[in-house]
C-alpha positions as CSV (number, residue, x, y, z in Angstrom):
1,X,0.0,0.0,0.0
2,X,1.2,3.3,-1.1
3,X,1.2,7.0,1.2
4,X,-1.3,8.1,-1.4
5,X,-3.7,4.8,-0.9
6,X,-3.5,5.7,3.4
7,X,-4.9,8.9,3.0
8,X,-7.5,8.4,0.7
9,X,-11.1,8.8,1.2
10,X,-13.1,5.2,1.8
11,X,-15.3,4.6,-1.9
12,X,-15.1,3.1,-5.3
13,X,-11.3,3.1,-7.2
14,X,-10.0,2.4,-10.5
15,X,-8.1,-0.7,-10.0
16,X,-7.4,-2.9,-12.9
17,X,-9.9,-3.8,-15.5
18,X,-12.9,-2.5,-13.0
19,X,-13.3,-0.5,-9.2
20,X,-13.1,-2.0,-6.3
21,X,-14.0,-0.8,-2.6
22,X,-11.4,1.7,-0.5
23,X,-12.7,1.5,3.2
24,X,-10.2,4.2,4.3
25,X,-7.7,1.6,5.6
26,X,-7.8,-1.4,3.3
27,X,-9.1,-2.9,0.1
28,X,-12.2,-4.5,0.7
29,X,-14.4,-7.5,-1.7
30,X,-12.9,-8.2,-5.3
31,X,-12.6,-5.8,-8.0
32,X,-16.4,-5.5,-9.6
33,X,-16.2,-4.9,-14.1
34,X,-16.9,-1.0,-15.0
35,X,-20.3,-1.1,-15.9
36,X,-19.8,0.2,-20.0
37,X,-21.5,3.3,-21.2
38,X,-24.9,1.8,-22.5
39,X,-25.5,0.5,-18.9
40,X,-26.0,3.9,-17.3
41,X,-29.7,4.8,-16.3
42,X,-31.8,7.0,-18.1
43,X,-31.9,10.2,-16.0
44,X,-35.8,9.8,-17.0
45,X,-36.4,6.6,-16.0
46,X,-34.9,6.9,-12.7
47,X,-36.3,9.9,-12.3
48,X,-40.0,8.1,-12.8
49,X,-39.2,4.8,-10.7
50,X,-38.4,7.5,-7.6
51,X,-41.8,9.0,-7.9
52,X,-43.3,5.1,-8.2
53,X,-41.7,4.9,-4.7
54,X,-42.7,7.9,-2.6
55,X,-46.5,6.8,-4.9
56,X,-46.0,3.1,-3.4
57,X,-45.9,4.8,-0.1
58,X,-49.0,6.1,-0.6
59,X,-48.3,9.9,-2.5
60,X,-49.8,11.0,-5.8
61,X,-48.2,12.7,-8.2
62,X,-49.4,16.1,-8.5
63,X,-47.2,17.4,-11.7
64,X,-45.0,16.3,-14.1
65,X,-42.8,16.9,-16.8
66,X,-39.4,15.5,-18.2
67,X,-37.3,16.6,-16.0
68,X,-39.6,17.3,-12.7
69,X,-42.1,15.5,-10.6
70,X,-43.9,17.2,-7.7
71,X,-45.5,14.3,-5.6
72,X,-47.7,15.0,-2.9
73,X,-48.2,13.3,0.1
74,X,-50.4,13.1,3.2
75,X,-54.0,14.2,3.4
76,X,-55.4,17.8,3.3
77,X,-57.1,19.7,7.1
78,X,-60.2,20.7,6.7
79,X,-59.7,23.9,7.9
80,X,-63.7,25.0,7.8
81,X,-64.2,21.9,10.1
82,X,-62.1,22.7,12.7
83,X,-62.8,26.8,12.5
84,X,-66.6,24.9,13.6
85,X,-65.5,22.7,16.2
86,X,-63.2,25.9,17.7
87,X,-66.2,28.2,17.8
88,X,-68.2,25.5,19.2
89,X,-66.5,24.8,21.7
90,X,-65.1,27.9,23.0
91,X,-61.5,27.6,21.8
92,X,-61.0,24.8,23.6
93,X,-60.3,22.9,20.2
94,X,-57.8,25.5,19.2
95,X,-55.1,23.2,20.4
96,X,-55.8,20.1,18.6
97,X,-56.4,21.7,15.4
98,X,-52.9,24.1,15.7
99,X,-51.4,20.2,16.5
100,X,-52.7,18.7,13.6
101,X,-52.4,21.9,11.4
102,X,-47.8,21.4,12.5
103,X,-47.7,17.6,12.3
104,X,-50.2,16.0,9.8
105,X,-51.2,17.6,6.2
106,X,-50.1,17.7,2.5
107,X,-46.5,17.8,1.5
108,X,-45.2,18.2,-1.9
109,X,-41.4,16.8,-2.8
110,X,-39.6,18.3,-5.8
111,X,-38.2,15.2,-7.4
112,X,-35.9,16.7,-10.8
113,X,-32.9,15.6,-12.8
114,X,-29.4,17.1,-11.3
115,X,-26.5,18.6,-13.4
116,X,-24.9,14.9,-13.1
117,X,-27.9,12.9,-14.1
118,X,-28.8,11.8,-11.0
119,X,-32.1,12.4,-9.1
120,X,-32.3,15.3,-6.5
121,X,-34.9,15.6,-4.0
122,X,-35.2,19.2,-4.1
123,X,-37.5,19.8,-1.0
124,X,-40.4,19.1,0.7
125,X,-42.8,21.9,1.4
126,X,-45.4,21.2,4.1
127,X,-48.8,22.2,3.1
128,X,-51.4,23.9,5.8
């Protein structure tokens, strides 16, 4: 092992024919083939089969083009019914409706295409 090999980062290295695994202290598993060009993913595709998960989970998607895919999940507060149950009940329901209005509701995730081709998450905004 070489000075430059001890102070390298753990991940994947050229070694060979293919990469193999750099821990941070030794070479770890054999050396895996270099997947060739053709085997890449399309940015698209993966960019759909991430939305299929957070939709599997129980989200819809809400928009969608090419390149970005807004998927919302959670349900919507009716916010008339609990304005109701407040002014029925004094203000004594205030509390459970500011609860639910900061913990449950819609959220919508930015799912898009990075500058590398991979898929960024590019937020989640909570809905109230």
């Amino acid at each position: 092992m070489s000075d430059n090999e001890a102070n390298a980062p753990a991940g994947w290295y050229p070694q060979g024919d293919g990469i193999r695994w750099w821990d941070g202290t030794a070479w770890q598993g054999p050396v895996h083939p270099r997947q060739a060009a053709s085997a890449q993913p399309n940015p698209e595709a993966a960019l759909q089969m991430a939305a299929a998960r957070i939709v599997q989970r129980g989200g819809r998607i809400e928009s969608q083009s090419p390149n970005l895919i807004v998927v919302v999940t959670g349900r919507p507060i009716s916010h008339v019914l609990h304005l109701l149950l407040s002014l029925l009940t004094c203000g004594l329901w205030l509390p459970v409706w500011l609860a639910l209005a900061v913990i449950y509701g819609e959220r919508r995730t930015m799912l898009s295409i990075g500058r590398d081709g991979r898929v960024v998450k590019a937020g989640t905004v909570r809905v109230r």
